[in-house]
Kinemage of the C-alpha trace (Angstrom):
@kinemage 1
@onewidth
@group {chain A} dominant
@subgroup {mainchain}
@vectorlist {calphas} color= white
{ca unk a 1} P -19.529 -17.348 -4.125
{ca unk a 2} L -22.166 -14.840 -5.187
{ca unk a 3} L -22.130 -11.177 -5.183
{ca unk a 4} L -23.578 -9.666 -2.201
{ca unk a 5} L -22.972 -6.528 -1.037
{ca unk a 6} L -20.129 -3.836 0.576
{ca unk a 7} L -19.791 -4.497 4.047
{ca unk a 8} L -18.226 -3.715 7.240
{ca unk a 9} L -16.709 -4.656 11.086
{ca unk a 10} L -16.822 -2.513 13.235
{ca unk a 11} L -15.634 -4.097 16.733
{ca unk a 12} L -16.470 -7.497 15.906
{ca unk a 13} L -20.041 -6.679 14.643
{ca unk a 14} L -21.158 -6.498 10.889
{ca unk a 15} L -22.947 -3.839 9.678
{ca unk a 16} L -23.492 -2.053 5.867
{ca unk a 17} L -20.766 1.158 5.217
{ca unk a 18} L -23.437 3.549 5.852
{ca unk a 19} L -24.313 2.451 9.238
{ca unk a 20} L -21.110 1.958 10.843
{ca unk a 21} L -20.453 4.525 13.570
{ca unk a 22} L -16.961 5.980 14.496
{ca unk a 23} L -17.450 7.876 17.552
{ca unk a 24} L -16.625 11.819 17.130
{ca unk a 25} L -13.525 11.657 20.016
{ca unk a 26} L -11.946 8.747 18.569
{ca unk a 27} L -8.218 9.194 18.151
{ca unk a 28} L -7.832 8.497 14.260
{ca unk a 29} L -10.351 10.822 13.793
{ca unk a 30} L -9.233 13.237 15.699
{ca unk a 31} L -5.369 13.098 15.975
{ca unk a 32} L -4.665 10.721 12.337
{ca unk a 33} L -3.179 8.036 14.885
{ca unk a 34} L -4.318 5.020 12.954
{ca unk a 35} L -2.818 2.618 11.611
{ca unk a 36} L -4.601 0.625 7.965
{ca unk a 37} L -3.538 -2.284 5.492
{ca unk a 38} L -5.061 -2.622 2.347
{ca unk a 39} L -5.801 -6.493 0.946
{ca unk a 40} L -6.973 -7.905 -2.114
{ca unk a 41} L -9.033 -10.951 -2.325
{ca unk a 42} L -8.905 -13.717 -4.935
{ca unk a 43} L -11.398 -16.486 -5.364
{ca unk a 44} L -12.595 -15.025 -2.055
{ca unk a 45} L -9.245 -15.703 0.129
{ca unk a 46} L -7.138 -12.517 1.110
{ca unk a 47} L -3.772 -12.708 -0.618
{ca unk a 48} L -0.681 -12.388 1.749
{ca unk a 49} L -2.551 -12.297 4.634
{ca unk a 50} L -0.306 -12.990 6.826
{ca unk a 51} L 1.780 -10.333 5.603
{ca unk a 52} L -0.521 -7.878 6.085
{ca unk a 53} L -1.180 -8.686 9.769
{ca unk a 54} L 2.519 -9.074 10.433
{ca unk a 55} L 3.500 -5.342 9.008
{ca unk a 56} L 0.093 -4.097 11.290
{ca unk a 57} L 0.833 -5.653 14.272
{ca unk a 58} L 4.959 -4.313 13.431
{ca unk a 59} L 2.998 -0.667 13.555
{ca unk a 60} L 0.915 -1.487 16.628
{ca unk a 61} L 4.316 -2.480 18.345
{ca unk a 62} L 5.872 0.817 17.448
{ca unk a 63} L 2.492 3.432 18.314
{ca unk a 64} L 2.016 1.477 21.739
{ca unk a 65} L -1.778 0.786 20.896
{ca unk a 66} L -3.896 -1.431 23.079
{ca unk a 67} L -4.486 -3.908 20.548
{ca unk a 68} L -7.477 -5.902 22.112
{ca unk a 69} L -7.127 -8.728 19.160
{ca unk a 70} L -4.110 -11.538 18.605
{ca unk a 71} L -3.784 -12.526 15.087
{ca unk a 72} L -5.713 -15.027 15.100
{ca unk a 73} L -8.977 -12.948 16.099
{ca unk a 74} L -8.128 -10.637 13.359
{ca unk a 75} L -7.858 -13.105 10.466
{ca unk a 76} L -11.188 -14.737 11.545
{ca unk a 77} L -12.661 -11.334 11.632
{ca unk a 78} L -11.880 -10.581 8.223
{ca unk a 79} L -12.781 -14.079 6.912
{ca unk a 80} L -16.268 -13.564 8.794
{ca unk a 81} L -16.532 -10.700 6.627
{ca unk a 82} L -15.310 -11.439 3.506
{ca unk a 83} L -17.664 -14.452 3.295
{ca unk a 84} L -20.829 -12.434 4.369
{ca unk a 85} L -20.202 -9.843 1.657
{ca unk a 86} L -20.166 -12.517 -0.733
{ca unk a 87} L -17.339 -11.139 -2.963
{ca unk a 88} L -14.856 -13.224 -4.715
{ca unk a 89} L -12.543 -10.132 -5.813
{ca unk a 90} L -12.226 -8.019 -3.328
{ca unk a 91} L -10.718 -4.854 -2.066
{ca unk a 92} L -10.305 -5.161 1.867
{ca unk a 93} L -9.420 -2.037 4.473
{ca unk a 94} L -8.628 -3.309 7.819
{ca unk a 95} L -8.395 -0.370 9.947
{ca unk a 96} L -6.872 0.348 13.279
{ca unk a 97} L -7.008 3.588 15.668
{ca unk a 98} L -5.399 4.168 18.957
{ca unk a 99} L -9.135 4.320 20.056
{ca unk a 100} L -10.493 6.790 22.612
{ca unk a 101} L -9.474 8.652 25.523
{ca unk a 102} L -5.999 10.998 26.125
{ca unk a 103} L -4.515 14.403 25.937
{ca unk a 104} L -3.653 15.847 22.451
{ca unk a 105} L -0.441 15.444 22.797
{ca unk a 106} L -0.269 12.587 24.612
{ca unk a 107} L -0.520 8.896 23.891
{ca unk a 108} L -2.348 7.629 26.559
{ca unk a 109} L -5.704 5.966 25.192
{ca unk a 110} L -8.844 3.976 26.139
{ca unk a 111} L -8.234 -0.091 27.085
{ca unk a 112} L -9.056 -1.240 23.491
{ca unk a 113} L -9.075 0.366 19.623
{ca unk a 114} L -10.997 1.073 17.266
{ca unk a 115} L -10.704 -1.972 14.464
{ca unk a 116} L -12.927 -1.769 11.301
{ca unk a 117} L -12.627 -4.359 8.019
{ca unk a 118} L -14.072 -2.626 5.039
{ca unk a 119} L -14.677 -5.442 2.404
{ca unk a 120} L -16.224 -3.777 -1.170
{ca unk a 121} L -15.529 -4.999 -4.855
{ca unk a 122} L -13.070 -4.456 -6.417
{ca unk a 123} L -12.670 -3.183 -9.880
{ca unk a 124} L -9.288 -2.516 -11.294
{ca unk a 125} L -7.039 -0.463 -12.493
{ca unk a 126} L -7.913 1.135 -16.570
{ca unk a 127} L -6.175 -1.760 -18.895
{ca unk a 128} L -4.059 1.394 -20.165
{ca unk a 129} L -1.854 0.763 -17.134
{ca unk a 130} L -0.521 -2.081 -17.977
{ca unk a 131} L -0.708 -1.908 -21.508
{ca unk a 132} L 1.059 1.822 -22.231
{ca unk a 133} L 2.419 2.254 -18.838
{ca unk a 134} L 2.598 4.888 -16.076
{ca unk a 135} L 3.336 8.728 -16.623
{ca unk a 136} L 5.507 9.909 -13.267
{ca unk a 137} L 6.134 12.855 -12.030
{ca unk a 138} L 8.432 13.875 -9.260
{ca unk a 139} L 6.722 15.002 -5.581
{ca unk a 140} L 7.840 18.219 -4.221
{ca unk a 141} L 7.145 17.492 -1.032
{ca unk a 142} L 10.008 14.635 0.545
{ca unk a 143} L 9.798 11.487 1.979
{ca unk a 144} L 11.462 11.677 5.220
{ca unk a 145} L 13.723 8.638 5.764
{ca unk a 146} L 14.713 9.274 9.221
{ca unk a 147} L 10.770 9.290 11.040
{ca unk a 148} L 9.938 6.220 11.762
{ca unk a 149} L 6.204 6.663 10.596
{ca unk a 150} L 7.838 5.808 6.624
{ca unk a 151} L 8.184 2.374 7.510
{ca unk a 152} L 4.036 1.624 8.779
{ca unk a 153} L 0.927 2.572 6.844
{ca unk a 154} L -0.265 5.135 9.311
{ca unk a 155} L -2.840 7.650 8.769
{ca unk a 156} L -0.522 10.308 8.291
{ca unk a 157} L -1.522 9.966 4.737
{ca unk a 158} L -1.623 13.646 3.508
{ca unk a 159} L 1.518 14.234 2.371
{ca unk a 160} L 0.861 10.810 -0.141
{ca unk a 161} L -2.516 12.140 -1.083
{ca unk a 162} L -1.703 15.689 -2.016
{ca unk a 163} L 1.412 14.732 -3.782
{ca unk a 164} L -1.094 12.032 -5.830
{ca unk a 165} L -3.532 14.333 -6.299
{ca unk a 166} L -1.514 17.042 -7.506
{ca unk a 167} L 0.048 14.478 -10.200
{ca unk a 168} L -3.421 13.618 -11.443
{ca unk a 169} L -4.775 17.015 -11.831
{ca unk a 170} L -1.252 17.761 -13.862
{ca unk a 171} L -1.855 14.914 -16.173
{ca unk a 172} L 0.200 12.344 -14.689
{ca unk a 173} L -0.568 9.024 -12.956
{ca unk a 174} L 1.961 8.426 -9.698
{ca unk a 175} L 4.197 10.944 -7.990
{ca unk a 176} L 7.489 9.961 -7.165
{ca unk a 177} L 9.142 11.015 -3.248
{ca unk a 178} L 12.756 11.573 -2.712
{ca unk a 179} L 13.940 11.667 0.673
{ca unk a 180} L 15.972 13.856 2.396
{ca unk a 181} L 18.729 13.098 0.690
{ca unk a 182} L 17.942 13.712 -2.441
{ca unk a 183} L 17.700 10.328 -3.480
{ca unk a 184} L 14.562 8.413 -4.670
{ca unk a 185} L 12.347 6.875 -1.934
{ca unk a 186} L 8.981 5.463 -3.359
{ca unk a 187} L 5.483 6.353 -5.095
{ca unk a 188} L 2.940 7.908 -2.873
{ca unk a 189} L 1.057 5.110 -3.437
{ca unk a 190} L 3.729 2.344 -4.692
{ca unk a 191} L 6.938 1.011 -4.083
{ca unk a 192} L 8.997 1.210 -7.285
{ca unk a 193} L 11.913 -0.622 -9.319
{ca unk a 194} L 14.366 0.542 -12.276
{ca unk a 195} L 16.141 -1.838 -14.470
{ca unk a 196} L 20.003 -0.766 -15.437
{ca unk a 197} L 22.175 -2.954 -17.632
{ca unk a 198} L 20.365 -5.804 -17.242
{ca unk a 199} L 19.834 -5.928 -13.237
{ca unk a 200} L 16.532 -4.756 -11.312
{ca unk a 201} L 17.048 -2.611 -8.660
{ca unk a 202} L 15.153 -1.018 -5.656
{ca unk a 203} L 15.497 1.663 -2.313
{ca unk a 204} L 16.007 0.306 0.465
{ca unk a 205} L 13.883 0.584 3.748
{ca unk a 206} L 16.029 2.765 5.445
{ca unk a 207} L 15.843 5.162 2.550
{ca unk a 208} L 12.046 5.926 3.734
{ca unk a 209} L 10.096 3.395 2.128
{ca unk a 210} L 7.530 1.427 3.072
{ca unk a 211} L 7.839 -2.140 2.896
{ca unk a 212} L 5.495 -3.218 0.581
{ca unk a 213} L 4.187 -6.680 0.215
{ca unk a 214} L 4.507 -6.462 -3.217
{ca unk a 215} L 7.760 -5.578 -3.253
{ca unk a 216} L 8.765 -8.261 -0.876
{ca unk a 217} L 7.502 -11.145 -3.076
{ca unk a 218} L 9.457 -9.796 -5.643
{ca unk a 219} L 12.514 -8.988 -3.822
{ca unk a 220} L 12.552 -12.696 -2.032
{ca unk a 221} L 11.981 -14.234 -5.468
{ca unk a 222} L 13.582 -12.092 -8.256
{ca unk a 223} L 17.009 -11.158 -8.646
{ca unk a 224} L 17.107 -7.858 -7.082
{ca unk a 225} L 19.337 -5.030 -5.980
{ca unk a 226} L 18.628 -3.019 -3.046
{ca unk a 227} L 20.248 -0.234 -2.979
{ca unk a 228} L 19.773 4.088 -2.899
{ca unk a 229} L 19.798 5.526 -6.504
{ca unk a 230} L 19.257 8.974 -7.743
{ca unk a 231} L 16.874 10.701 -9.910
{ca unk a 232} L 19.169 10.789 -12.745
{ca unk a 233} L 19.390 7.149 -12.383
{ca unk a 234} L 15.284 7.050 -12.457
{ca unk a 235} L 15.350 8.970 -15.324
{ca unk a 236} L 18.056 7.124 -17.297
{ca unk a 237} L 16.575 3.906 -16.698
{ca unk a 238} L 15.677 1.142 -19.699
{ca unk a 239} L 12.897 0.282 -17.499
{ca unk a 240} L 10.733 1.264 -14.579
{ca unk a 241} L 7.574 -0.689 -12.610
{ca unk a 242} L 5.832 0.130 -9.724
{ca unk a 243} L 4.062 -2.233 -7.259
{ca unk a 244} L 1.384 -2.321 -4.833
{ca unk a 245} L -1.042 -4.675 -3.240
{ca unk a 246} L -3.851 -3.316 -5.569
{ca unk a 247} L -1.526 -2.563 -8.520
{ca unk a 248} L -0.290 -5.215 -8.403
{ca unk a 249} L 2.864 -4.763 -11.081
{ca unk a 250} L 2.790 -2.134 -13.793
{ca unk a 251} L 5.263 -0.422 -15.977
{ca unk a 252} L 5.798 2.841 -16.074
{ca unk a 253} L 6.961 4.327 -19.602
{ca unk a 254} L 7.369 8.481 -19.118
{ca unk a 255} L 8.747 10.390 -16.315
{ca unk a 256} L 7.976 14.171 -16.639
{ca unk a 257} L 7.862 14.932 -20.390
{ca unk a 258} L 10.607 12.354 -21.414
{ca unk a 259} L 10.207 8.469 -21.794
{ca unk a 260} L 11.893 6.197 -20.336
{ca unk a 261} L 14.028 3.557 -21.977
{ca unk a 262} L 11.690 2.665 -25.269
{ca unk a 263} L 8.709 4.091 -23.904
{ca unk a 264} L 6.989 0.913 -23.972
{ca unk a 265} L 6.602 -1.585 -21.175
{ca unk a 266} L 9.450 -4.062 -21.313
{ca unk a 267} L 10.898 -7.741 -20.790
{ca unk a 268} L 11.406 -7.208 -16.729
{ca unk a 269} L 8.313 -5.951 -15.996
{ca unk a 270} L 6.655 -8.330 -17.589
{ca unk a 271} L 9.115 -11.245 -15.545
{ca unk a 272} L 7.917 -9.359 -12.456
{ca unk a 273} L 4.583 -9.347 -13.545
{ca unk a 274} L 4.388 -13.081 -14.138
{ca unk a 275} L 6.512 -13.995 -11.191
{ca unk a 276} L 3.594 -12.122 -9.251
{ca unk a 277} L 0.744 -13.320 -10.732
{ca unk a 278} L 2.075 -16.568 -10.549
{ca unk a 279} L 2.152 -16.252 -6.828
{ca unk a 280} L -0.929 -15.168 -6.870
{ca unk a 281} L -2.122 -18.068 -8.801
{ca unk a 282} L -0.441 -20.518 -6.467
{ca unk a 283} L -2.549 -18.876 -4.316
{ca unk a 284} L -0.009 -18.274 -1.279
């Protein structure tokens, strides 16, 4: 398959980024009542698809939108565009509002959403990632377990992006949320994993985290310990990775001004990473 361009869906019709149109009273403009998963492509097929479209239609269940495509409609859509952009390795945004129509503060809305597949290439992550490892930070802002917008990728992104941003412009690469508790949660972009004696472990979902695909391949094939930890644990760990569908798996070697374990990535992360790319590979 040869490189062709960025493209996009808009309502079942192609069209190039630039000329898509979002009208100006659409709900996830207006309101942030959107819902989005983000893919990767391989050798031009969309890993864990069906993952993807199960956690978005899990969201669309819980906001009440007026979905006007099955499954089925939405995995051809994506495949229509995929193959006209020509990519092999991809990054793919499929994108869901409430649509238009209703109060403020109401959820009425129109008869149908607004649905938009962004397909662009994709070009990775620095190969310092995964080679030297993440520098964390903590979030001061909490994740806030009990709303049940923590468990869908809504647009309700803010909170993520300031939090990221902040930790970039301080000289680190992922901020880490706690919940209300006080006890770790998730990156705001990643879901994340510490190693203790030996055994990998993880939050839960009820401890406001979003359930990653990523983290479910690892969790259904890996040894792995759900359970709530603290900070201290985070920061006494011998290891720490992160995950996401983009990220894929990578270590993460400092948290704040200390390292953890070694300071180097180490033995589990690289199991995870295998297991993953492996997966990958197999090309589920």
């Amino acid at each position: 398959m040869s490189h062709t361009q960025s493209l996009t869906w808009v309502n079942g019709q192609l069209s190039s980024p630039s000329s898509g149109v979002l009208r100006a009273d659409d709900r996830g403009l207006l309101y942030g009542d959107g819902l989005f998963e983000t893919m990767r492509a391989y050798g031009g097929r969309v890993f864990c698809l069906a993952e993807h479209l199960d956690r978005l239609l899990q969201g669309v269940a819980l906001l009440g939108f007026p979905l006007q495509y099955d499954e089925a409609q939405l995995e051809a859509g994506i495949a229509e565009t995929l193959a006209a952009a020509g990519l092999d390795d991809a990054y793919l945004r499929l994108t869901v509002t409430r649509g238009i129509g209703g109060r403020p503060s109401e959820l009425a809305a129109s008869d149908a959403c607004t649905v938009i597949i962004a397909v662009r290439e994709y070009h990775g992550y620095p190969a310092s990632i995964y080679e030297q490892g993440m520098k964390l930070s903590l979030a001061a802002a909490r994740r806030y377990d009990t709303s049940p917008l923590s468990g869908i990728k809504s647009h309700n992104y803010l909170d993520n992006n300031l939090a990221h941003d902040h930790a970039r412009q301080s000289g680190y690469d992922e901020a880490i949320f706690l919940n209300t508790q006080g006890l770790v949660a998730e990156g705001a972009t990643s879901n994340i994993f510490i190693v203790e004696a030996g055994r990998i472990h993880t939050p839960p979902l009820d401890a406001g985290v979003l359930p990653g695909i990523v983290r479910q391949c690892l969790v259904d094939g890996l040894d792995i310990v759900e359970e709530p930890f603290s900070p201290d644990r985070l920061a006494a760990a011998d290891e720490v990775f992160l995950t996401n569908s983009l990220l894929e798996v990578a270590p993460a070697t400092r948290l704040g001004q200390r390292p953890i374990g070694d300071g180097i990535p180490g033995p589990f992360y690289r199991e995870a990473h295998d297991f993953y790319r492996a997966l990958i590979e197999a090309g589920r």
